[in-house]
C-alpha positions as CSV (number, residue, x, y, z in Angstrom):
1,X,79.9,12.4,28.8
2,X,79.3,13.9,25.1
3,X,80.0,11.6,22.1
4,X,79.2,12.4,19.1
5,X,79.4,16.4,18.8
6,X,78.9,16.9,15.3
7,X,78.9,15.8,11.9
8,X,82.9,15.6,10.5
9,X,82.1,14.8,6.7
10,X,80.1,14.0,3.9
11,X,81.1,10.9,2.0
12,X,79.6,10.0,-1.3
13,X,80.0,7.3,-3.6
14,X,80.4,8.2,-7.1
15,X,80.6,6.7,-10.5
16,X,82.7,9.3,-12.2
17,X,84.3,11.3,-9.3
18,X,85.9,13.6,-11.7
19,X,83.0,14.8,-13.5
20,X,80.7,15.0,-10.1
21,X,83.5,16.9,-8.6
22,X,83.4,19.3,-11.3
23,X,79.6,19.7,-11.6
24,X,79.8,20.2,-7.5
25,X,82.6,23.0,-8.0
26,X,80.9,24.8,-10.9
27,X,77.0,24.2,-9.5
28,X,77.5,25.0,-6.1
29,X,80.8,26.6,-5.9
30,X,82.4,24.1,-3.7
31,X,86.1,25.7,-3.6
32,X,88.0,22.2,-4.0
33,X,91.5,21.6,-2.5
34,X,94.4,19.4,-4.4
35,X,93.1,16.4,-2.3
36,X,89.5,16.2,-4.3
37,X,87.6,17.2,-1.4
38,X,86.3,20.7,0.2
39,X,85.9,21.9,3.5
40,X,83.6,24.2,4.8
41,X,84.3,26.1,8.5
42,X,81.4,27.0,10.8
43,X,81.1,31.0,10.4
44,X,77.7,30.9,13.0
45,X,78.9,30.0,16.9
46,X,75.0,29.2,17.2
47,X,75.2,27.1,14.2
48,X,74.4,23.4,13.9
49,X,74.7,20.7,11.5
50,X,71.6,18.1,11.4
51,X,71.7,14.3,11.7
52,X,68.5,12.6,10.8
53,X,67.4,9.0,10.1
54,X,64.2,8.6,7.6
55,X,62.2,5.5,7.5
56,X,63.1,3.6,4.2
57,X,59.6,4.1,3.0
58,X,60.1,8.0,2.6
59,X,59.5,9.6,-0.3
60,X,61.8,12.6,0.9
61,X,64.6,12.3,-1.2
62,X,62.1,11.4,-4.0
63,X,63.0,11.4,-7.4
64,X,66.8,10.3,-6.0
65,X,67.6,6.4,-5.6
66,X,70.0,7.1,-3.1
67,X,69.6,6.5,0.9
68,X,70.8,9.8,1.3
69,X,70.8,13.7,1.1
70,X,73.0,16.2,1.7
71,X,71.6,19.7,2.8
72,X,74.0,22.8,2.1
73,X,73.4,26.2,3.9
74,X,73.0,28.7,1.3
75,X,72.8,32.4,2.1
76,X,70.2,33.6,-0.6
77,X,67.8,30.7,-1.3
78,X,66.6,31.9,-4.2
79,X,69.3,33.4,-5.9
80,X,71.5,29.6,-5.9
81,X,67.9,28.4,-7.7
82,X,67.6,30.7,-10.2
83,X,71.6,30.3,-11.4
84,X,71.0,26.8,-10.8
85,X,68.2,26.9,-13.5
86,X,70.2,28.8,-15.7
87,X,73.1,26.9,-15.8
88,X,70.4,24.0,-16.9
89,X,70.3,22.0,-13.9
90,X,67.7,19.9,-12.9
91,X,66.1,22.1,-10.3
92,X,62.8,21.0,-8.0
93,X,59.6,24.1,-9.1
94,X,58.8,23.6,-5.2
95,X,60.3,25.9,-2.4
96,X,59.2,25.5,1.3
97,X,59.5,28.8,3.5
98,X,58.6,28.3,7.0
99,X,60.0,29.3,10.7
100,X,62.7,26.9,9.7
101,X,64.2,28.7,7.1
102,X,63.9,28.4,3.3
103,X,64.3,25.1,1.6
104,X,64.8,24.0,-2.2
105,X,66.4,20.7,-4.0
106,X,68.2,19.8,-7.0
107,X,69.6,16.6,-8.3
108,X,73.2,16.0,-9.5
109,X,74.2,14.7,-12.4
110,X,74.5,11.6,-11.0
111,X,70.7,11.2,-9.2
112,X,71.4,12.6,-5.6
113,X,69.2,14.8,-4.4
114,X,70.6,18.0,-2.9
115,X,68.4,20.2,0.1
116,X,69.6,23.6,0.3
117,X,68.7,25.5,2.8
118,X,68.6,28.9,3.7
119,X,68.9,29.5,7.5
120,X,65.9,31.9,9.3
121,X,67.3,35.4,10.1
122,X,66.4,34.8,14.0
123,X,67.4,31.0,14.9
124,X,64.3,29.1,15.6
């Protein structure tokens, strides 16, 4: 018998929810519903959403504090960077290309680091 099937939601802890809301919806276009929250459907039937657990001595999430990361799918890896730049925020220089897909990070305003990735074209 299955369990767990998939990853339902992100919960994060802020300490202005207003303003980290509004830095999600302008930053990385979240499209935000009346409840506070967004929701984003599965649009790939071969899709999948990762869970992973990281010793506590990782340096992954490095320069963030927090005990967790959230990794968006992003269709054009290097297009969401460059904006990202533009619009000032705090953007990692590093980009790792691999069989895997493209990856790149930036923090919020509020210290979380953010993986975004950019899927491969054939699924790995």
């Amino acid at each position: 018998m299955k369990r767990v099937v998939g990853i339902g939601g992100v919960f994060i802890k802020a300490k202005n929810p207003d303003e980290l809301r509004a830095w999600y919806q302008r930053h990385l276009g979240f499209d935000l519903h009346d409840w506070g929250g967004a929701t984003f459907p599965w649009n790939k039937p071969e899709g999948v959403t990762v869970w992973s657990l990281f010793p506590d001595t990782s340096e992954y999430f490095a320069p963030s504090k927090a005990g967790f990361m959230v990794n968006y799918v992003v269709e054009d890896l290097h297009a969401v960077l460059e904006a990202l730049r533009s619009e000032g925020c705090e953007v990692d220089a590093k980009v790792d290309e691999s069989e895997y897909g493209k990856f790149g990070w930036v923090m919020d305003p509020e210290g979380n680091r953010i993986e975004l990735w950019q899927p491969p074209q054939e699924p790995h």
